[in-house]
PLY file of the C-alpha trace (Angstrom):
ply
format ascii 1.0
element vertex 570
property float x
property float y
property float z
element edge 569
property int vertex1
property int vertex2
end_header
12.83 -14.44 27.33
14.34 -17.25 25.29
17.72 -18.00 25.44
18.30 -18.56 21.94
21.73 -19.92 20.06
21.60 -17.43 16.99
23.46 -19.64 14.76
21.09 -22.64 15.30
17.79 -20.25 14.28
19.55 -18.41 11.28
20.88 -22.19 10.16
17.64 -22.96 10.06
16.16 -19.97 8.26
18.31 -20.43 5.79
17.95 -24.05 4.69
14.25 -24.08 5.75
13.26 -21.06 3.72
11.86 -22.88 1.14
9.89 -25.79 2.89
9.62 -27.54 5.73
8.57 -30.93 4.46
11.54 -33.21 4.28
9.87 -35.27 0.69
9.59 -31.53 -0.65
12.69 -30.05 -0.53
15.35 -29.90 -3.69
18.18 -32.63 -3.53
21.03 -31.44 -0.88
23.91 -30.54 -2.17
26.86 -32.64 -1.60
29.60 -30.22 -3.05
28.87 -28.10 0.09
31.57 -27.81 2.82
32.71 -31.67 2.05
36.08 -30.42 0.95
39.29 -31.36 2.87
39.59 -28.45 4.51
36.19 -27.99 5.93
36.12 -31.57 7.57
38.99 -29.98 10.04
36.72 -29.28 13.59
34.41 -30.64 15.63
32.56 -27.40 15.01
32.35 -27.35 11.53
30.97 -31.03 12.33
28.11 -30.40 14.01
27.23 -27.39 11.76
27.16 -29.72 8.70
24.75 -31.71 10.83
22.42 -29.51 11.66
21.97 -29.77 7.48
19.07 -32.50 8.68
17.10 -31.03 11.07
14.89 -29.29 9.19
14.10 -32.30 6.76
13.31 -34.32 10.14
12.54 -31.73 12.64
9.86 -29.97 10.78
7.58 -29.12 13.64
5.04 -26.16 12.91
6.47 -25.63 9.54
7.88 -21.83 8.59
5.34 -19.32 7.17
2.10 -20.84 5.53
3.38 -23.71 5.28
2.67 -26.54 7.14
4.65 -29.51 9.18
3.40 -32.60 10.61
1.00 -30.92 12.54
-2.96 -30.63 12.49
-4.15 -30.35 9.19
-0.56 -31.27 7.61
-2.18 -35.16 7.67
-5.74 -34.73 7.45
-6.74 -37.96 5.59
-7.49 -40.07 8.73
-10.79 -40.48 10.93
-9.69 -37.87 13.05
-10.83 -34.70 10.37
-13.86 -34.13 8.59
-12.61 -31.80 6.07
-15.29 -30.67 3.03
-13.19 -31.91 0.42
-11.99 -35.02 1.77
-8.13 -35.90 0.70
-7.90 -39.04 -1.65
-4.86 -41.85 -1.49
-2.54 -41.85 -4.00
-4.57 -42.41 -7.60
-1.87 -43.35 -9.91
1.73 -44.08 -10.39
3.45 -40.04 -10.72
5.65 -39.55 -13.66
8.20 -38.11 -11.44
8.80 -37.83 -7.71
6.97 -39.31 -5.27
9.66 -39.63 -3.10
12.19 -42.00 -4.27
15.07 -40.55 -3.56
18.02 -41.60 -2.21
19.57 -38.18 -1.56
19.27 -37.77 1.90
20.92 -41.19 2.39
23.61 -40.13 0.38
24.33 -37.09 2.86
23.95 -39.19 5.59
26.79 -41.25 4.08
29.28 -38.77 3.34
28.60 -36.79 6.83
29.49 -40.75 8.36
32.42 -40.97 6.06
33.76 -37.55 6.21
33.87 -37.48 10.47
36.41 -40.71 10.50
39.01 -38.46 8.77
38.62 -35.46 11.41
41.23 -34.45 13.96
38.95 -35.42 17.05
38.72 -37.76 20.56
37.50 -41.29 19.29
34.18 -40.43 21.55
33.80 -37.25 19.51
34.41 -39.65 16.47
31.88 -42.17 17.77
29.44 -39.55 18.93
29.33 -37.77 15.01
28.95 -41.38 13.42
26.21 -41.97 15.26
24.56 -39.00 14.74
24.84 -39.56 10.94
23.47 -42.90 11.56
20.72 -41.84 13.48
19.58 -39.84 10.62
20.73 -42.61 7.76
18.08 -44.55 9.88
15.49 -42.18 9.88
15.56 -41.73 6.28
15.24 -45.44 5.93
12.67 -45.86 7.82
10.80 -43.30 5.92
11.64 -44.61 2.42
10.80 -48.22 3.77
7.54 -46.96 5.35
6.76 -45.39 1.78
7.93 -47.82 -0.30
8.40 -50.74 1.38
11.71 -53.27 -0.49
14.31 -50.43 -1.19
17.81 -50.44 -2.42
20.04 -50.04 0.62
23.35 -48.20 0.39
25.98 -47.83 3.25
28.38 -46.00 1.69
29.09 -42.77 -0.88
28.88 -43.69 -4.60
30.09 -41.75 -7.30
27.72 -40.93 -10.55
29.83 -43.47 -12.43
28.96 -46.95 -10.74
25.73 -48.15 -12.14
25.79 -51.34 -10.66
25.39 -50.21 -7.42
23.58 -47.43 -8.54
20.71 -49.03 -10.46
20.81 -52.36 -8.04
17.75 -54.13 -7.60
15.50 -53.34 -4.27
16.86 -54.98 -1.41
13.98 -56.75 0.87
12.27 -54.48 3.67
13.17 -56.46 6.73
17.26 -56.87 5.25
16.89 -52.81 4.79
15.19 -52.40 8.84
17.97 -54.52 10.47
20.36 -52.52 8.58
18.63 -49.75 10.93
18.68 -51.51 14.08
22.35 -51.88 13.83
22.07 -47.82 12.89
20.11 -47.18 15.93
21.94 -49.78 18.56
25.14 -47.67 17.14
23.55 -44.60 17.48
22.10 -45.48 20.97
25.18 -46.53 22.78
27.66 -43.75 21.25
25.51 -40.72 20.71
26.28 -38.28 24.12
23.64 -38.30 26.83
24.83 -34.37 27.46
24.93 -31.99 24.42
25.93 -28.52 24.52
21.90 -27.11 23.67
19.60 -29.25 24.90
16.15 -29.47 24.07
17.99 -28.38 20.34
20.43 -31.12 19.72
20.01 -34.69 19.36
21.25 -36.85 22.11
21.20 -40.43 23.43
17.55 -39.92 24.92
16.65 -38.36 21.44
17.76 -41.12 19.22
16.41 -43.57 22.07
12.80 -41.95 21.46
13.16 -41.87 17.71
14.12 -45.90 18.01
10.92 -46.35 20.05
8.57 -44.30 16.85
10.40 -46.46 14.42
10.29 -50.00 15.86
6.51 -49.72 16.84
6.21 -48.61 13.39
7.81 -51.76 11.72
7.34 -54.67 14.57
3.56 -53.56 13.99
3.99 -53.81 10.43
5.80 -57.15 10.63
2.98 -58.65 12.43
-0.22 -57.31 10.40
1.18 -56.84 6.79
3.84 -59.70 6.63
2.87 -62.06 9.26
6.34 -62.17 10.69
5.84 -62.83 14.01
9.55 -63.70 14.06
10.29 -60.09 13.21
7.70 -58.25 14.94
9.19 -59.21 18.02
12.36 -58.56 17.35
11.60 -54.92 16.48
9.11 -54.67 19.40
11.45 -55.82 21.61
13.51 -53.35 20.38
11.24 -50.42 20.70
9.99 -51.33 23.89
13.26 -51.51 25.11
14.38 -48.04 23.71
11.07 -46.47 25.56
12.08 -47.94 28.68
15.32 -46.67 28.66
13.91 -43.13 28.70
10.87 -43.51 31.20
13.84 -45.05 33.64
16.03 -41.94 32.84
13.98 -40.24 35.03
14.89 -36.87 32.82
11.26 -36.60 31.72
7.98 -35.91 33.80
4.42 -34.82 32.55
3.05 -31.19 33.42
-0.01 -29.14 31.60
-0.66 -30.96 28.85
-1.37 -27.58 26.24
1.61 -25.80 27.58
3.61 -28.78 25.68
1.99 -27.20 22.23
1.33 -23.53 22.60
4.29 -22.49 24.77
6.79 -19.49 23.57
9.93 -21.50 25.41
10.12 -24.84 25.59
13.53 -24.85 26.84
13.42 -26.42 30.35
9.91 -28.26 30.06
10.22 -31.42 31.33
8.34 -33.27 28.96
10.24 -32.06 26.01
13.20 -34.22 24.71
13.43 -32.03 21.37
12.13 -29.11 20.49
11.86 -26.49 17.55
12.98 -23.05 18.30
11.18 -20.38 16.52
11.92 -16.45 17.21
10.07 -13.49 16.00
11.59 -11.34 13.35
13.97 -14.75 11.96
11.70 -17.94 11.89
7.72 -18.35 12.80
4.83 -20.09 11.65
0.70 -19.66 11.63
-0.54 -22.87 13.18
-1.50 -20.47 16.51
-3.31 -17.96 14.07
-5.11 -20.88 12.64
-6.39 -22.44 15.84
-7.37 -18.50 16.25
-8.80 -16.69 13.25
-9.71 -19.23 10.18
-11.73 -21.73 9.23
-10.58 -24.88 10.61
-11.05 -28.64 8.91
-12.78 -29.69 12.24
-12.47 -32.78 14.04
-15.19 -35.69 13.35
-17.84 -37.19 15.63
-16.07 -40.48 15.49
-12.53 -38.65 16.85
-14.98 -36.40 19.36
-16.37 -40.11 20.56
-13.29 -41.99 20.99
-12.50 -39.42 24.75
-13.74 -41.85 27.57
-16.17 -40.09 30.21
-14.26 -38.87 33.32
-14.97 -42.07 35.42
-12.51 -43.70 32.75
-14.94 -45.88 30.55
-15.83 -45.07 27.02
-19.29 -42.86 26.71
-21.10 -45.87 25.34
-21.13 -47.32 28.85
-20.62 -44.53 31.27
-23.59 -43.22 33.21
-21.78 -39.68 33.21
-21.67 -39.49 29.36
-24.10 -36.79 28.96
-25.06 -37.52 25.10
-24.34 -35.31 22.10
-26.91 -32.56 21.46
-24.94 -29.22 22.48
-21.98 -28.76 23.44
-22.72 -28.60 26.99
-23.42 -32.04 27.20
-20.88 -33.55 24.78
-18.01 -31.95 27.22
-20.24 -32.39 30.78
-17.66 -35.32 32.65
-14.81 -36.07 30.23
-11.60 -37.03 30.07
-10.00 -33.54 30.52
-7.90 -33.78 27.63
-10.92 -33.02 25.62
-10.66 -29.29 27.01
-7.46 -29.05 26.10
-7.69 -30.02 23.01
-11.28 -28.54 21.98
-13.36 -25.31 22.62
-15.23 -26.54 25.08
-18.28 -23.37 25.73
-19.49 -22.78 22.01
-19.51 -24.57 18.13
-18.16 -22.22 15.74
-21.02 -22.36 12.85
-19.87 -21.75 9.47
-22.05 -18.49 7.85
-21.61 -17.30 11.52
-18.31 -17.32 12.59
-15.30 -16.11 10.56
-12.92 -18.78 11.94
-15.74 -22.00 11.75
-15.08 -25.43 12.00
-16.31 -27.57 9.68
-17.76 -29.69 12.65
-18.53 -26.97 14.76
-15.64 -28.36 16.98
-13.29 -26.03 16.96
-9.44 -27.25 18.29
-7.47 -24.46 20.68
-4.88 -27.03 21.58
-2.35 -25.63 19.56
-3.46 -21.57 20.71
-1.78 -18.95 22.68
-4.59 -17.01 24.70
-1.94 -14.57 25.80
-0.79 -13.23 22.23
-3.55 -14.38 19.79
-4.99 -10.90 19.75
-1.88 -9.83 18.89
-0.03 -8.99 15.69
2.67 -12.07 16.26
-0.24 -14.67 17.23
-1.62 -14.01 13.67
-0.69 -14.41 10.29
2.32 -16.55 9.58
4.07 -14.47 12.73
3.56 -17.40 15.19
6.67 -17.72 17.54
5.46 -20.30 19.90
7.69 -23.19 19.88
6.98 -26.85 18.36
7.25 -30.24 20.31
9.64 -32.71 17.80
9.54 -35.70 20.59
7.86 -35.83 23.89
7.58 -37.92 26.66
4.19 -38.57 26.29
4.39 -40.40 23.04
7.22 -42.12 24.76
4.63 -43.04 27.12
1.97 -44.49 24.60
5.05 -46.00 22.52
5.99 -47.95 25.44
2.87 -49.61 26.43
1.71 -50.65 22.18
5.30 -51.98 22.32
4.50 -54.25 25.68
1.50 -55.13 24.57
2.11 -56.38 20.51
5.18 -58.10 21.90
3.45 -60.19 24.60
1.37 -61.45 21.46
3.95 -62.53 19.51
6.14 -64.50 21.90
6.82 -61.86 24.13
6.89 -61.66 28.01
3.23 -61.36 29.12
1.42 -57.79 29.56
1.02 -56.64 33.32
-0.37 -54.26 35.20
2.85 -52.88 35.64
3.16 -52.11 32.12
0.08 -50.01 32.07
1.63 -48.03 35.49
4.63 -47.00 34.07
2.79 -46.02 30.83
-0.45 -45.00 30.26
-1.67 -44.65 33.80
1.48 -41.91 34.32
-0.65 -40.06 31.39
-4.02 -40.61 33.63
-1.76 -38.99 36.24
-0.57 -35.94 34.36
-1.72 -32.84 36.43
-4.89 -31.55 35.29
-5.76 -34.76 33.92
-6.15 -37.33 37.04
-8.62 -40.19 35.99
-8.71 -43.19 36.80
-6.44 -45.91 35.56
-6.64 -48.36 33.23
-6.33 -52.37 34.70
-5.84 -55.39 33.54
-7.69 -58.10 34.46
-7.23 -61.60 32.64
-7.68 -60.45 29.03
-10.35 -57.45 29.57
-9.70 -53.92 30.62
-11.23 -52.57 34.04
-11.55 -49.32 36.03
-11.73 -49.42 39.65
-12.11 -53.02 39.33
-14.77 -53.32 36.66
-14.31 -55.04 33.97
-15.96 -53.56 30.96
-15.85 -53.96 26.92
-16.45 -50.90 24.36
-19.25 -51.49 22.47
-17.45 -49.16 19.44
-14.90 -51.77 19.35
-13.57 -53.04 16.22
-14.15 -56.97 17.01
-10.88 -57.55 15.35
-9.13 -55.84 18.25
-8.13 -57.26 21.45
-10.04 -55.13 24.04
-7.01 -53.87 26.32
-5.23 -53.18 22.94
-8.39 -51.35 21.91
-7.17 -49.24 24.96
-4.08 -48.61 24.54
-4.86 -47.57 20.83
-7.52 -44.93 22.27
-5.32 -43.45 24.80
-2.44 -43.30 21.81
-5.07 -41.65 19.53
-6.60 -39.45 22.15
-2.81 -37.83 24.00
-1.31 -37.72 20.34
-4.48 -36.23 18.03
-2.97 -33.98 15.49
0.40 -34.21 15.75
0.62 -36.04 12.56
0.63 -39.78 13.67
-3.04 -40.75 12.76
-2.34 -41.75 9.24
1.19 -44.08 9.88
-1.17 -45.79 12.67
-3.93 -46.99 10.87
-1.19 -48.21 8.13
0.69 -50.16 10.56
-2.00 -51.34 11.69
-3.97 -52.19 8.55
-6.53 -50.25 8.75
-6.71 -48.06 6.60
-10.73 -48.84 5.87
-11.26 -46.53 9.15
-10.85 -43.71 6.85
-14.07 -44.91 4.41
-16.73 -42.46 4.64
-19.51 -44.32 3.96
-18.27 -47.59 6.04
-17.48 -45.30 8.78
-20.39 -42.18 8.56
-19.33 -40.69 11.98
-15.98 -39.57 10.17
-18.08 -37.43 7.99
-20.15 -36.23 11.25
-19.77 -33.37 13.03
-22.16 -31.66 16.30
-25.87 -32.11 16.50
-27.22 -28.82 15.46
-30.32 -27.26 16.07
-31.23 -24.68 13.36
-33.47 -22.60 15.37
-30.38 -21.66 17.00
-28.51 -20.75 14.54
-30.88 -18.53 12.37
-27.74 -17.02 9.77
-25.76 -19.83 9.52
-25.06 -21.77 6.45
-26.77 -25.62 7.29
-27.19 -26.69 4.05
-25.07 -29.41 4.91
-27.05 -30.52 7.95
-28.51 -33.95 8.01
-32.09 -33.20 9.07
-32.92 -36.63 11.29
-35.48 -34.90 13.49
-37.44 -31.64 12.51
-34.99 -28.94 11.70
-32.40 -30.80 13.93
-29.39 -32.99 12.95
-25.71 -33.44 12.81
-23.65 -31.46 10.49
-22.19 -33.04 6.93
-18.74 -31.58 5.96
-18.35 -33.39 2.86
-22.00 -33.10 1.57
-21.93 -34.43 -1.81
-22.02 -37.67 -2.38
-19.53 -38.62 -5.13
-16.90 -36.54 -2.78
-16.78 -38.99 -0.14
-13.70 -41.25 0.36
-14.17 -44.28 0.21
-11.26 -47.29 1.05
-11.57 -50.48 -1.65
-7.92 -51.01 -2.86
-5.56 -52.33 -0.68
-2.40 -51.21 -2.72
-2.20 -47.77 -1.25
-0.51 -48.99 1.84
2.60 -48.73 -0.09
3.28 -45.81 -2.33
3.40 -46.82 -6.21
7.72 -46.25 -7.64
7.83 -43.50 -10.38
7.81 -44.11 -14.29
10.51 -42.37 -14.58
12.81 -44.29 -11.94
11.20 -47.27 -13.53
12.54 -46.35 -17.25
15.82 -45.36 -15.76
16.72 -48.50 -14.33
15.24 -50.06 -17.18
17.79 -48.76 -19.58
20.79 -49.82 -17.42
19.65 -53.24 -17.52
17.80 -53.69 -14.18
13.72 -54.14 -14.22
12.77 -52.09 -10.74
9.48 -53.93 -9.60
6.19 -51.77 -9.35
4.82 -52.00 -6.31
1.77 -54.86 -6.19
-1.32 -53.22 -7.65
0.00 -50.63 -9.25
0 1
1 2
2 3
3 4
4 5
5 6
6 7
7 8
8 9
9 10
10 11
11 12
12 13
13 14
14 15
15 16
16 17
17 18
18 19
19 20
20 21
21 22
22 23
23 24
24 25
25 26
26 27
27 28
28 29
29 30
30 31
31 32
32 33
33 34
34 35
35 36
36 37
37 38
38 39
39 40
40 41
41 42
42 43
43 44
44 45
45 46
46 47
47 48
48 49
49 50
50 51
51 52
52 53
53 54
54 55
55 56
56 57
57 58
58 59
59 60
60 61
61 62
62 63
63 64
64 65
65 66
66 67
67 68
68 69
69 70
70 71
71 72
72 73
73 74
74 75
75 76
76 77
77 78
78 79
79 80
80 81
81 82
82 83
83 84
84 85
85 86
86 87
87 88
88 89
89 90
90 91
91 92
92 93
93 94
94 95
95 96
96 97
97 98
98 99
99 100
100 101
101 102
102 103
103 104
104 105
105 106
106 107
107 108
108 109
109 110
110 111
111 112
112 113
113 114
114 115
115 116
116 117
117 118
118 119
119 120
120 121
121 122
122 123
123 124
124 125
125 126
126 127
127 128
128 129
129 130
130 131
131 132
132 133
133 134
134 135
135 136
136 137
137 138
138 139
139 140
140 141
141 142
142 143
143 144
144 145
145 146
146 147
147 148
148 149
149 150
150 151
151 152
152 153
153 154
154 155
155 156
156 157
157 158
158 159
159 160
160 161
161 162
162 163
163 164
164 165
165 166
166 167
167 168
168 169
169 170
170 171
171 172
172 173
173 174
174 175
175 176
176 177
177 178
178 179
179 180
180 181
181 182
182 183
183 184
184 185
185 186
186 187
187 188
188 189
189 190
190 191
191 192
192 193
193 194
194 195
195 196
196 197
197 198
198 199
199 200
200 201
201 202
202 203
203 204
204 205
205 206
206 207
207 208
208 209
209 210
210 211
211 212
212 213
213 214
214 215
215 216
216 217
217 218
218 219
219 220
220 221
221 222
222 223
223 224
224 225
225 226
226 227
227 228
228 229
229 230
230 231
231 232
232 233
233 234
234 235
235 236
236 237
237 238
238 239
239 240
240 241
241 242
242 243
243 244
244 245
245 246
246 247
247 248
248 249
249 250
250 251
251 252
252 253
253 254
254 255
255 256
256 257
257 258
258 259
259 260
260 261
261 262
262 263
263 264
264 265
265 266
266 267
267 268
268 269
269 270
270 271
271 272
272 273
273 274
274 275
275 276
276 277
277 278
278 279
279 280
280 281
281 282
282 283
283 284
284 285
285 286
286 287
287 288
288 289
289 290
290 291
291 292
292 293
293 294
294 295
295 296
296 297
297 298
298 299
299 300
300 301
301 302
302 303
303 304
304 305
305 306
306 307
307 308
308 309
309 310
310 311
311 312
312 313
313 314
314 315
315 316
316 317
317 318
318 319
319 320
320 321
321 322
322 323
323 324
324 325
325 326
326 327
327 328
328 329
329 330
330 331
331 332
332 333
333 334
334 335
335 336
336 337
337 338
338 339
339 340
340 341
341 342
342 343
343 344
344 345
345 346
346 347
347 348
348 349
349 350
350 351
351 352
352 353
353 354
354 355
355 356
356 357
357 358
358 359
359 360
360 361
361 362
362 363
363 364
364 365
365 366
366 367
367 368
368 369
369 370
370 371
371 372
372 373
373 374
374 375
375 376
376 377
377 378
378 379
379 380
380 381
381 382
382 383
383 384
384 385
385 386
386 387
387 388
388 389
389 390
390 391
391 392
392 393
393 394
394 395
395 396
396 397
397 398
398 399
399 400
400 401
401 402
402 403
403 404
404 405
405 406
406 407
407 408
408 409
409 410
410 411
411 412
412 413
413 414
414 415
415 416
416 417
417 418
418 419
419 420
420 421
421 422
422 423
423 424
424 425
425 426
426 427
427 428
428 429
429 430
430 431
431 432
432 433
433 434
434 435
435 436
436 437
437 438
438 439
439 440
440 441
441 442
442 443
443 444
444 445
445 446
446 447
447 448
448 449
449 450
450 451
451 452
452 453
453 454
454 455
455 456
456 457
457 458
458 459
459 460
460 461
461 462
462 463
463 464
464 465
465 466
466 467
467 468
468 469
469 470
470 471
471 472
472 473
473 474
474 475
475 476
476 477
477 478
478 479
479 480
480 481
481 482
482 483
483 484
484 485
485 486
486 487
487 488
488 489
489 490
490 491
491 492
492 493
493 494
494 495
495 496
496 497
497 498
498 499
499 500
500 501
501 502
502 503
503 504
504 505
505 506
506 507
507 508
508 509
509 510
510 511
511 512
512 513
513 514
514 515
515 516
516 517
517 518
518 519
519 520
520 521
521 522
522 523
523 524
524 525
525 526
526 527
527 528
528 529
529 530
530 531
531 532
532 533
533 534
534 535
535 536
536 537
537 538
538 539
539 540
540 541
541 542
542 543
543 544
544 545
545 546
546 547
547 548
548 549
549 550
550 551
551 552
552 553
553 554
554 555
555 556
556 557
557 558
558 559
559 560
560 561
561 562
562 563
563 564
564 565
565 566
566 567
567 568
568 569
């Protein structure tokens, strides 16, 4: 039985109602409880700031609709949907996501909790809640946009010079953050009143880690800024570390952390989203149930290392890839967690298919999906926001990307307090991953991936697996092959195992639909999601890494006097 605080589920009923995608929702309204007499309690406080958790906190979405979650990012090499998602083709009219609105709540919520009648730690707690989420939001605009115009404080409709300022550069807009999170980090309260359902110190200190991988990353393979990049690694490095040394979090099951009905009390969770039958649910469980799925490619299938911990392309246990038996016979066991591991799910034969007969349960409920709540958009099962495992993975990118850019060196320690606690989760248990001079190694054997991309470093190669492989669709492929820059691992016809699925035999499968099969031996091949040719995605224009600034905003500033810059190549 949950224990649930009412008032936080109906609060987020009602301003989640209408979406639960942050860059979707209608501008907040800032003539809401910002009078002089509502700013008068710590209560009324903290109810204003629940306003952003919904934008931020999305987790399984409400209803149909969808958060970060599974299929909510599918253009990565971790799908292989039919009709393959395209980047951005043009420069919108309208939209797109520049706005500043959010910021400008952020700002008042800071401005307003000065003024109320509370301890200066209650004071210093609220601010840096509100700069927690100012940060968040700039992180997400910079991410998007990359130079913004940064604003610290409330403006009124009536000052257009600070209103229709030029874009301020990216790395003057991400310290700005830095001093939001460092605030944030030292002030916020380590012990909150709900927790699991409140931000606190060991929140903001994950978030911190997300964010400064994010832009140290980004400093070092966009802008060559080594400078920078290790400043923000060091900074997200050091946030992770702060929480693995909490010793708040362990790891248990690792599907319990995604298809679990109460969260409250797991000890991997640091936030969670509450849902409750009857008030707030979603259909992610009835998806990874009764419909068609966008299955997961050969290429994402392939990147699991073989049980003895090296990848399949060098491990005498990898059993090959025709049926299913074999491609799950001695893996790393997150692959049953993750996948349906006894049968492919053939479309023209089963009503809930995959597109690559791979069918994902990670995200199901055995207990209730036979019931009416584990169908439809009735889903009550609760949704990870932050978890120690991405912690985990945060921590040793972080160690690694820093020791390249001036940092201390990467050590074996790193990986044991990082990604060889995730080889340790229960259930899990293989072996770890060593360091040894510049290579990886297993049980002392040193050994190099023949998949890898020659561009990587082969223990980074590693790390990025193990990231991929404990975080696959929970909505972070996409931001890391951005940060990253590559963003070509999403071409089709570069990359053809995206746009694989299983090795079929039709004899098997007398009814099913395998049109799309690509015959390579008698009536035997791998499946084709995306069959037609001119459907396939294809990567050739560098621009997208940055979303393109709307006409409109563009003619706005335009007629105050200001030229706002277009993006390059748009």
């Amino acid at each position: 039985m949950k224990i649930t605080n009412k008032i936080f589920i109906l609060f987020f009923l009602a301003v989640g109602v209408a979406s639960c995608e942050k860059d979707f929702l209608d501008t907040p309204p800032q003539d809401v409880l910002v009078d002089e007499t509502y700013w008068s309690s710590e209560g009324n406080v903290k109810t204003f700031a629940y306003g952003f958790y919904t934008a931020y906190f999305s987790g399984y979405g409400s209803g149909y609709t969808w958060g970060k979650y599974f299929t909510g990012q599918s253009l990565n090499d971790d799908f292989a949907p039919t009709n393959p998602p395209r980047f951005t083709l043009q420069v919108p009219t309208s939209g797109g996501g520049w706005t500043f609105a959010w910021v400008r709540k952020a700002n008042i919520f800071i401005d307003r909790v000065q003024g109320v009648d509370m301890e200066e730690e209650a004071i210093n707690h609220w601010t840096g809640i509100g700069r927690f989420f100012r940060g968040l939001e700039y992180h997400d605009l910079v991410k998007d946009f990359g130079d913004v115009p940064y604003y610290e404080e409330e403006l009124s409709e009536n000052e257009d010079e600070v209103l229709y300022k030029k874009r301020d550069d990216r790395t003057f807009v991400m310290d700005r953050v830095l001093e939001d999170f460092r605030f944030a980090a030292e002030n916020v309260r380590e012990n909150v009143e709900n927790d699991g359902l409140e931000v606190d110190r060991d929140v903001v200190l994950g978030f911190m880690s997300r964010v400064f991988l994010y832009e140290g990353t980004w400093q070092k393979y966009h802008e060559n800024n080594n400078e920078k990049a290790a400043e923000y690694l060091e900074a997200a490095k050091w946030a992770a570390e702060q929480v693995i040394e909490s010793g708040n979090y362990s790891l248990g099951n690792y599907r319990e952390v995604f298809n679990s009905l109460d969260l409250s009390g797991n000890p991997e969770v640091l936030l969670y989203r509450e849902y409750e039958e009857g008030m707030i649910t979603h259909a992610l469980n009835s998806y990874n149930n009764m419909e068609p799925q966008t299955g997961v490619s050969k290429d994402g299938i392939e990147a699991y290392l073989a049980d003895d911990g090296l990848p399949i392309g060098i491990s005498d246990q990898y059993q090959g890839d025709r049926g299913i038996e074999n491609v799950m016979a001695n893996r790393d066991p997150r692959i049953y967690e993750t996948f349906v591991s006894d049968e492919l799910r053939i479309n023209g034969i089963d009503a809930n298919y995959s597109t690559t007969g791979y069918a994902a349960h990670k995200f199901l409920n055995e207990d209730i999906k036979d019931e009416p709540r584990g169908n439809s958009n009735l889903n009550p099962t609760d949704a990870p926001i932050i978890r120690y495992g991405e912690i985990l993975v945060n921590y040793a990118e972080a160690a690694y990307e820093l020791s390249t850019v001036g940092g201390a060196a990467f050590t074996q320690e790193d990986l044991d307090k990082s990604i060889n606690v995730l080889r340790d989760r229960p259930g899990i248990n293989i072996p770890h991953l060593e360091v040894s001079g510049d290579q990886p190694a297993v049980n002392g054997q040193t050994y190099d991936d023949p998949q890898r991309d020659p561009d990587v470093a082969p223990i980074l190669w590693e790390i990025r697996r193990e990231r991929r492989v404990e975080l696959i669709f929970e909505g972070f492929r996409l931001d890391d092959l951005k940060r990253w820059e590559k963003l070509e691992y999403t071409d089709m016809v570069q990359y053809p195992d995206i746009n694989r699925g299983a090795w079929i035999d039709k004899s098997n499968y007398p009814d099913a639909d395998l049109e799309n099969l690509e015959v390579t031996e008698g009536d035997e091949g791998y499946l084709i999601p995306a069959s037609a040719e001119e459907s396939l995605r294809t990567f050739d224009d560098p621009r997208v890494y940055l979303e393109p600034i709307p006409l409109d905003q563009i003619t706005l500033y335009r007629d105050q006097g200001v030229e706002l810059e277009q993006n390059p190549g748009w």
